[in-house]
C-alpha positions in Angstrom: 26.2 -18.5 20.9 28.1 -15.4 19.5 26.2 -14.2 16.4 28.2 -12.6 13.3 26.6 -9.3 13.4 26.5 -9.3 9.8 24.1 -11.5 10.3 22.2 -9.6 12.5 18.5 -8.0 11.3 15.6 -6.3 12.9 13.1 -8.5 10.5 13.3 -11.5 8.7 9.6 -11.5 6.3 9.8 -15.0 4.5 7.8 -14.7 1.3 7.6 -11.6 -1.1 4.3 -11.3 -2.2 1.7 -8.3 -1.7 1.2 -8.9 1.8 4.9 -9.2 2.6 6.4 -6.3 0.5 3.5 -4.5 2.3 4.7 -5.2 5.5 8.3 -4.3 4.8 7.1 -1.1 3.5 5.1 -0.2 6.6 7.9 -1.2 8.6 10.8 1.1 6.8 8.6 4.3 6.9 8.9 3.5 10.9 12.6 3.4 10.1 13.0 -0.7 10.9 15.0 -2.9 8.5 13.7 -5.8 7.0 15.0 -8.3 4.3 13.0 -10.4 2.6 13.5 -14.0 1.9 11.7 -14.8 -1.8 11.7 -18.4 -3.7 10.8 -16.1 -7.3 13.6 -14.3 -8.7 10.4 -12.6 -9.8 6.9 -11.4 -9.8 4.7 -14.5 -10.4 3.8 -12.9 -14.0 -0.3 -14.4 -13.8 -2.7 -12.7 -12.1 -4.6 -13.9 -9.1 -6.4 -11.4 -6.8 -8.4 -8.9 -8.8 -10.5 -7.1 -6.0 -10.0 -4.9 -2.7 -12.2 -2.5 -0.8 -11.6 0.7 0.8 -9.6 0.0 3.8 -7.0 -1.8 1.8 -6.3 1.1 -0.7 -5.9 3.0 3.0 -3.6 0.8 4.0 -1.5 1.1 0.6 -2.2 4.8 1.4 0.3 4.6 4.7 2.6 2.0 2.7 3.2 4.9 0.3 1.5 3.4 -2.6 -1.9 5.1 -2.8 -1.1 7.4 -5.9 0.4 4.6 -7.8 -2.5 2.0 -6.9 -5.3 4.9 -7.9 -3.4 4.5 -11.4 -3.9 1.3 -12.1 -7.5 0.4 -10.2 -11.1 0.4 -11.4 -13.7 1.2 -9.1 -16.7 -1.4 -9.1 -20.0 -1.3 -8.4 -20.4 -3.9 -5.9 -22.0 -7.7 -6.4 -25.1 -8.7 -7.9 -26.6 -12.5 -6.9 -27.9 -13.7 -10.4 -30.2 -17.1 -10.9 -29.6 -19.7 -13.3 -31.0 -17.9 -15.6 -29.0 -14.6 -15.2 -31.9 -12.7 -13.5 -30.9 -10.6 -10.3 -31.7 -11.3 -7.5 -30.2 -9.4 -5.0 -27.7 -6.3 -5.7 -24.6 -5.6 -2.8 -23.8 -1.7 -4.1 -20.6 -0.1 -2.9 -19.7 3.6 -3.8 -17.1 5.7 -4.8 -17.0 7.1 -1.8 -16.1 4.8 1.0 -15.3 5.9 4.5 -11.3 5.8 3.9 -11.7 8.0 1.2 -11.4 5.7 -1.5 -14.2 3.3 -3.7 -15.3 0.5 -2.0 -14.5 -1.7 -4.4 -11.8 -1.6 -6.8 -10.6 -3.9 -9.5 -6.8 -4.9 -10.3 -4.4 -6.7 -11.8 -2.5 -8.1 -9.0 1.3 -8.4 -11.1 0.5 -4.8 -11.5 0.3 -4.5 -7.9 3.1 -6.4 -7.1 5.2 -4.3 -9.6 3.9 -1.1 -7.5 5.2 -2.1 -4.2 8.2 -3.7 -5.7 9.4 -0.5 -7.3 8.4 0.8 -4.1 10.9 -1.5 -2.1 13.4 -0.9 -4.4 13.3 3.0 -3.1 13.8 2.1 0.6 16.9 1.4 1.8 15.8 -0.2 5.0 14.7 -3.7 2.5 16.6 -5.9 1.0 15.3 -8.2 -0.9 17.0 -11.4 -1.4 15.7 -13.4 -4.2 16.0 -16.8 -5.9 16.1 -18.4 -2.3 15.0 -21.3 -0.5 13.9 -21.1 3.5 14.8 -24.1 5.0 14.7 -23.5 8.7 13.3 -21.4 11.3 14.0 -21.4 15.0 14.2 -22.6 17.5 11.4 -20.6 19.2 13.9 -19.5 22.2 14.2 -16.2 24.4 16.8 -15.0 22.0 17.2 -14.0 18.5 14.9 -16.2 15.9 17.4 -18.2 13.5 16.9 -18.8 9.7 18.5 -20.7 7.7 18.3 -20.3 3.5 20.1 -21.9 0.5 20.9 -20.1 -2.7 23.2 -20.6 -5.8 26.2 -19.9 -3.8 25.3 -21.8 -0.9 23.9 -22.3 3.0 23.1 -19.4 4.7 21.6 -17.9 8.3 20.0 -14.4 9.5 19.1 -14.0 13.0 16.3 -11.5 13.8 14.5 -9.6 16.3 11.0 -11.3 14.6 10.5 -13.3 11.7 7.0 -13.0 9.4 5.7 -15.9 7.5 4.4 -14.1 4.7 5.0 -17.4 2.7 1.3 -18.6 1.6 -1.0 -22.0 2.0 2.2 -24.1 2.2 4.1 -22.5 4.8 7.5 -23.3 6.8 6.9 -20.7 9.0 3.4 -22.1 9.9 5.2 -25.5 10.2 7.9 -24.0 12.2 5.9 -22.8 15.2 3.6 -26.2 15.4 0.5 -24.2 14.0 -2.1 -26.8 12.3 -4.9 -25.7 10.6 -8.7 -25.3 11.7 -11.1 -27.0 8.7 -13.6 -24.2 8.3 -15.8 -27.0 5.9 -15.6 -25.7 2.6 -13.4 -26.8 -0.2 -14.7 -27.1 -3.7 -12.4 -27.6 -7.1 -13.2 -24.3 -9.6 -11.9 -23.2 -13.1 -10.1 -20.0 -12.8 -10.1 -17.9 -16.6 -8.7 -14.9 -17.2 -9.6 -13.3 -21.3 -8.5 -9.9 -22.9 -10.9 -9.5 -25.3 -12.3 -6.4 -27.3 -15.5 -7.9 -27.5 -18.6 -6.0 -26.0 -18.8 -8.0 -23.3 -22.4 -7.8 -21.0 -21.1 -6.2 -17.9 -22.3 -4.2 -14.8 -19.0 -3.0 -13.8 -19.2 -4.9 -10.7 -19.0 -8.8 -9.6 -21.5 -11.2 -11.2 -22.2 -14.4 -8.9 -23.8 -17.1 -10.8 -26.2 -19.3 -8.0 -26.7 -22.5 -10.2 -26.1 -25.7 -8.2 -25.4 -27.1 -11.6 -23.1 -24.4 -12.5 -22.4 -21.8 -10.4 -20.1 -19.0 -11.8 -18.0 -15.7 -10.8 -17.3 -12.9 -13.1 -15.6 -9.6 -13.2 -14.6 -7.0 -15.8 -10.8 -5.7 -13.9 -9.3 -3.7 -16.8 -10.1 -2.2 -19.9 -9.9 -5.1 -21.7 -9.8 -7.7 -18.9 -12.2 -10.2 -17.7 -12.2 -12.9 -15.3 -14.6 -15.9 -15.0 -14.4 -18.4 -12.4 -16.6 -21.8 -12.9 -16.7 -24.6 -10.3 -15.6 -27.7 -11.8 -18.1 -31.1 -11.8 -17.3 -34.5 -13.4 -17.1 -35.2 -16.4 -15.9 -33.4 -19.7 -15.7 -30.2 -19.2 -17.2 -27.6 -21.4 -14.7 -25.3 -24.0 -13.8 -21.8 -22.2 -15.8 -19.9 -25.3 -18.7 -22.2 -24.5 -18.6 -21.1 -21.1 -18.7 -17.9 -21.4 -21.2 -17.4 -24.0 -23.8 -15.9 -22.2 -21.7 -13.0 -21.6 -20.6 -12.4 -25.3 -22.6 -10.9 -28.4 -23.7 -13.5 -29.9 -22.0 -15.7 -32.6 -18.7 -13.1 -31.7 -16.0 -14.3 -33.6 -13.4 -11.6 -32.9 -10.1 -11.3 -30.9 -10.1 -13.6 -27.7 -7.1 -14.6 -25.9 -7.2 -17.0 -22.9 -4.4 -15.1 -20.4 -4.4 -17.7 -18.0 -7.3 -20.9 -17.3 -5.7 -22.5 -13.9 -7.6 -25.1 -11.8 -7.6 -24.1 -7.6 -9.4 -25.8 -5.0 -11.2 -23.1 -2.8 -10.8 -23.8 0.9 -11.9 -22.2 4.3 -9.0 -22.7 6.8 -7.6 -20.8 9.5 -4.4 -21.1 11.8 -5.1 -22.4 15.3 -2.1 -20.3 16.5 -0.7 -17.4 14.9 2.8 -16.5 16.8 5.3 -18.1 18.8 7.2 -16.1 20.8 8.8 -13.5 17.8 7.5 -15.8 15.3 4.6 -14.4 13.2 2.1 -15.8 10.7 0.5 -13.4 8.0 -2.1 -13.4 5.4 -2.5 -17.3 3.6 -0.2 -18.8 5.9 -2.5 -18.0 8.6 -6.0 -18.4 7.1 -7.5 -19.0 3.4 -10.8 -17.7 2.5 -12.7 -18.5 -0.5 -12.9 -15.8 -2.8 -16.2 -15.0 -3.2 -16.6 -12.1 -1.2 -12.9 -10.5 -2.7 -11.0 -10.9 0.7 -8.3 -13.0 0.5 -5.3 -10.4 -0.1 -7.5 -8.1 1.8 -7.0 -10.1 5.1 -3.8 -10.6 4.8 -3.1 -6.8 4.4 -4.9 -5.9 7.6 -2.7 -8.3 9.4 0.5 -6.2 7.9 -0.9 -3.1 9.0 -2.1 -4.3 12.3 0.9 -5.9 13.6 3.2 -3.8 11.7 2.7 -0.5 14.1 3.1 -2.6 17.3 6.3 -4.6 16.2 8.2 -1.2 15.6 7.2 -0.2 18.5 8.7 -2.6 20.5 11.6 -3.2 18.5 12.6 0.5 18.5 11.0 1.9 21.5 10.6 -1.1 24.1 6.9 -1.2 24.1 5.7 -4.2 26.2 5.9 -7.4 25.1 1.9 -8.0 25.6 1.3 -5.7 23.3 2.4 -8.1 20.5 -0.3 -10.2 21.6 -3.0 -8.4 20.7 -2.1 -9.5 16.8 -3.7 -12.4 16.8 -6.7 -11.3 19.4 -7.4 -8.8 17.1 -7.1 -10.6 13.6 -8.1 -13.5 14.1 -11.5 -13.0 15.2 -11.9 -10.9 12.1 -10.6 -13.7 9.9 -12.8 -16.2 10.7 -16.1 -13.6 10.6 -14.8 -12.8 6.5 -14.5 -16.6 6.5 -17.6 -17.5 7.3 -19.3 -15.0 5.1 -17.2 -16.4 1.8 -18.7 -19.5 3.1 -22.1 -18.3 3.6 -21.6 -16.5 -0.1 -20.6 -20.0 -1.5 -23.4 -21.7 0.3 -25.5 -18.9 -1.4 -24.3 -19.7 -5.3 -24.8 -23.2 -5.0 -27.4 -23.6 -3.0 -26.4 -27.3 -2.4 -27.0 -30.0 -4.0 -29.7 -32.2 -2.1 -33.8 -31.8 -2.3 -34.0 -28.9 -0.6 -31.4 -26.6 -2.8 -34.9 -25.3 -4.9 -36.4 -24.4 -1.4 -33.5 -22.6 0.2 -32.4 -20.5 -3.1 -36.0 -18.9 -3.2 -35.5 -18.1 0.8 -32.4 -16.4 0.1 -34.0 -14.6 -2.9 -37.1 -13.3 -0.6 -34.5 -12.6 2.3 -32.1 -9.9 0.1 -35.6 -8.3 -0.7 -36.0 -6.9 2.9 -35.1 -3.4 2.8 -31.8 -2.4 3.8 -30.8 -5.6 4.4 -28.0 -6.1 1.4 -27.1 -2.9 2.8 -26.2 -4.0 5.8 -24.9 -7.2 4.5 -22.2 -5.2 2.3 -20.8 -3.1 5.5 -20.3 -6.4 7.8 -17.0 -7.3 6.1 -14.6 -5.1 9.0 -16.4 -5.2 11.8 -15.6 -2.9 14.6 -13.1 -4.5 17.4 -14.2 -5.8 20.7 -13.0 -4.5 23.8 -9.8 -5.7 24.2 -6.4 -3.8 25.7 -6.0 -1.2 22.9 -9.9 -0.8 22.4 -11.5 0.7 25.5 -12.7 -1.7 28.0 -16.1 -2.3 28.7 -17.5 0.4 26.0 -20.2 -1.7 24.0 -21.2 0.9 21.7 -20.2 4.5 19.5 -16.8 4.7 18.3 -14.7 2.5 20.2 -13.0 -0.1 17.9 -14.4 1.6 14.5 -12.0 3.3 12.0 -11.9 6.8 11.8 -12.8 8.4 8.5 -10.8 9.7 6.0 -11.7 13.2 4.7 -9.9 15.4 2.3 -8.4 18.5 4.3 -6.6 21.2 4.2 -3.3 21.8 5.5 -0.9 24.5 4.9 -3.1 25.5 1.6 -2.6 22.1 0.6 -5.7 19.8 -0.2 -4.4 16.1 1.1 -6.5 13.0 3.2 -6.2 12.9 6.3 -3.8 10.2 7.0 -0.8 12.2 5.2 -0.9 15.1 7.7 -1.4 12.6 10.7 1.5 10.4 9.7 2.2 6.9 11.1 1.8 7.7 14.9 -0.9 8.0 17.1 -3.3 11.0 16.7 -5.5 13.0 19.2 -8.7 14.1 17.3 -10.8 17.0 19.4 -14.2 18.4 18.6 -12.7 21.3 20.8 -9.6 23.5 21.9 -7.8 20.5 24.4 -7.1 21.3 27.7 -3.8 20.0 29.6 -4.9 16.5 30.2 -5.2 15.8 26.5 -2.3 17.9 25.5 0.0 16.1 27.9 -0.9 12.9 26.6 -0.3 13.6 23.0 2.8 14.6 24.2 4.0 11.4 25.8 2.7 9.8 22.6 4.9 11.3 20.8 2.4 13.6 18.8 0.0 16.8 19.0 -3.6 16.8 19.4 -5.5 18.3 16.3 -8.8 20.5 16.7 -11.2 19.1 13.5 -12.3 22.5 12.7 -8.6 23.2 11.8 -7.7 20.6 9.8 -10.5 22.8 7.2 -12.6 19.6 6.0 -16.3 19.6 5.0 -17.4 19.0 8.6 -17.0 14.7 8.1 -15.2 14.8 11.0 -17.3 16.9 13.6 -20.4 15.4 12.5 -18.3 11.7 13.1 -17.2 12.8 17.2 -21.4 14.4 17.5 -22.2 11.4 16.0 -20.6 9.0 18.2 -21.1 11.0 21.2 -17.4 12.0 22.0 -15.5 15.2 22.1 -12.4 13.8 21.3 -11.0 10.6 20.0 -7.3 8.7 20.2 -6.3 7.0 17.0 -4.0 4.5 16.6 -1.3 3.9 14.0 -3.8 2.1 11.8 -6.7 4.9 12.3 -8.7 2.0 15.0 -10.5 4.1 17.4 -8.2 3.5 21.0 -10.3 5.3 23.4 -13.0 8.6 23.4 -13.3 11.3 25.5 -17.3 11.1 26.2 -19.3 14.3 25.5 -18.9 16.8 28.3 -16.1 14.6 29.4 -12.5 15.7 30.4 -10.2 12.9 30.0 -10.0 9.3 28.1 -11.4 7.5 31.2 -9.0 4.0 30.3 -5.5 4.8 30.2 -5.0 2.7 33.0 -6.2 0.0 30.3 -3.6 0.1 27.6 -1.4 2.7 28.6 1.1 -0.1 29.9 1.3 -1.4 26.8 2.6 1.7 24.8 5.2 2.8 27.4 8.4 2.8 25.9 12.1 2.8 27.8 13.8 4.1 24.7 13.3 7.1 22.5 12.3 6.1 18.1 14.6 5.5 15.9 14.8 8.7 13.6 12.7 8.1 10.3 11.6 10.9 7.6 7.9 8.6 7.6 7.3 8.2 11.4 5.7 12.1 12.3 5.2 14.5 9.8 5.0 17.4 12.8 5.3 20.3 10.9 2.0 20.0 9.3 0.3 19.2 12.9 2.1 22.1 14.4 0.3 24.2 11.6 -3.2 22.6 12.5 -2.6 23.5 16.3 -3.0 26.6 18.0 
């Protein structure tokens, strides 16, 4: 079939939400065109997520959002497990001070953060967003070009693209499209979602309140100045007034200023995609899994899988990276999805503590059980666990830094004081405890980038103390800061190319892109 090259794009992203306005972003600064295929002539106007942790702010960091995010977030101070009776029982602290630089929790208003990255769009020409439209078709799943088809005012239309993401939610085609059914994780429950701006002094910790009562088990959150969020899980019968439902939380007898924003019923569910591609056919964030939201990772998850695959479909697209190396997408996420999965369930199980004889029994386990030191502790880091040996994590190496992120210090380059991900840009990176010898050199080269010395990137010694740490004199990052491979102490080479290298070779040079390799601030870190 001949194919109107007008009609012709890199990337199709069906759906225009956070996670697919992210993924476009991510995509232009690696010079690849997208357009985006959006039912909403506009941002959904009611908010819905409210939370995200460290990482994500990273990865809105490398999508060019950072500065605007850090505007409008609040940091948190983590998630308490309260009783019945509002008496704690175990606290989950996070800092200000996460591993990627940022606060590991942060509270938002999610139109906010859709108005962010749409302005943010709006400044790359490499998107086009096409609103107002209806997806109708996608595929078929053949060896060629993917096919969709779309309806607007003024009538049928088709793309044809390199790849297509299904960014489009719970309900989607794209899921449809590629025969993908869902996996019943075994939790849905029906909750009251209420969002209140109120000046009212309202008893908060700055952090996430869980409610464990079987009878009523509740969720609440201050996210702005003036802006709280109460989520109650619904039971039969009539249902309480909102301002009787949130008493406990007011001054008592408060009569003053109290508007309900938004008070939505949803029915919380644990699912997740059996399949998550077919052939150049993708599935990201709730069209590939649904978590509830008790442990704040739904848009989180579907983030990581727009900074995940994103680095590996340019790659191929504009370089001719190997195929295979698209599938480690799913290999990757998906494991990780279901592990935040089960730990929403796990926190769901926790507030409500069931409903049968034993609920008493099991809710004064758990209290005694977050009373072992160090154990909430360790609870609170489990939510991005390290990756398992796969193709682009090194084979075989059970423990150190293999499949962790790297950190994200503030350093200094060129007398300027930036993270670390701004002077490493969007590539690959070569982190060395010492001067690298030709080996290392040569293969920062064929990557396409330089390999940095720690000591002159002028940080507070984060670094160094990471490689001593995890026994390595030298790391390789990948695009989205995932520890590839290590050079061992008193080693002289990564000891698994043979491993992944495959995968990254490329037949074609990049396609120029101002984003891809800011190289003038590595060449000032190198001697």
């Amino acid at each position: 079939m001949t194919v109107d090259e007008a009609a012709r794009v890199p990337v199709v992203i069906v759906g225009a939400g956070p996670v697919g306005v992210t993924a476009a972003l991510l995509l232009a600064r690696r010079g690849v065109r997208s357009v985006l295929l959006e039912r909403h002539r506009d941002i959904y106007p009611l908010p819905r997520a409210a939370a995200t942790d460290d990482e994500v702010r990273r990865i809105l960091q490398a999508a060019g959002v950072g500065e605007q995010f850090a505007a409008m977030a609040r940091p948190a101070n983590g998630l308490r497990l309260l009783d019945a009776r509002h008496r704690v029982m175990a606290e989950f602290r996070r800092t200000e001070h996460g591993l990627h630089g940022y606060p590991q929790t942060s509270m938002f208003d999610q139109p906010e953060l859709e108005r962010v990255l749409r302005d943010a769009l709006a400044r790359h020409p490499e998107c086009e967003l096409r609103g107002g439209v209806e997806v109708t078709g996608i595929g078929p799943d053949t060896e060629g070009p993917v096919r969709v088809t779309f309806r607007d005012h003024t009538g049928e239309h088709e793309l044809w693209a390199e790849a297509v993401l299904g960014c489009d939610g719970a309900n989607s085609l794209t899921r449809e499209a590629i025969g993908a059914v869902w996996e019943d994780l075994r939790f849905e429950e029906l909750w009251s979602v209420i969002d209140v701006r109120t000046t009212a002094d309202v008893r908060s910790w700055e952090g996430v309140d869980q409610v464990c009562d079987p009878d009523r088990p509740a969720t609440f959150t201050r996210i702005g100045e003036d802006r709280y969020r109460w989520e109650f899980r619904m039971r039969e019968g009539a249902e309480q007034p909102v301002r009787d439902l949130v008493a406990p939380w007011l001054p008592p007898s408060y009569e003053g200023d109290f508007e309900v924003i938004r008070e939505a019923q949803y029915t919380f569910r644990a699912r997740l995609a059996d399949r998550w591609r077919s052939g150049r056919v993708f599935l990201l964030g709730d069209a590939a899994h649904l978590t509830p939201p008790f442990i704040g990772q739904g848009l989180c998850a579907g983030l990581r899988d727009a900074y995940n695959l994103t680095w590996k479909l340019a790659r191929v697209l504009q370089q001719g990276a190997d195929e295979r190396l698209l599938d480690t997408y799913e290999s990757e996420r998906r494991p990780h999805a279901r592990h935040v999965i089960r730990l929403a369930v796990v926190m769901g199980w926790a507030m409500t503590g069931g409903q049968d004889g034993a609920a008493a029994l099991r809710r004064r386990v758990l209290s005694a059980a977050c009373r072992i030191p160090g154990l909430t502790e360790l609870a609170g880091r489990d939510l991005s666990p390290p990756l398992t040996a796969g193709p682009l994590v090194r084979r075989g190496y059970r423990r150190g830094l293999a499949g962790t992120h790297c950190p994200q210090p503030w350093v200094s380059v060129g007398g300027r004081r930036v993270r670390l991900d701004d002077p490493l840009g969007d590539s690959f990176a070569v982190l060395t405890a010492t001067e690298p010898g030709p080996s290392l050199t040569a293969l920062a080269h064929s990557l396409g980038v330089h390999a940095v010395t720690v000591t002159d990137l002028g940080d507070d010694g984060t670094l160094a103390a990471w490689l001593r740490a995890g026994h390595a004199d030298a790391v390789l990052l990948r695009p989205d800061r995932v520890v590839m491979d290590i050079v061992p102490t008193g080693g002289r080479d990564f000891t698994s190319t043979a491993a992944w290298a495959p995968l990254l070779h490329t037949t074609r040079s990049p396609v120029p892109s101002e984003q891809t390799a800011p190289k003038s601030l590595l060449r000032s870190t190198t001697r």
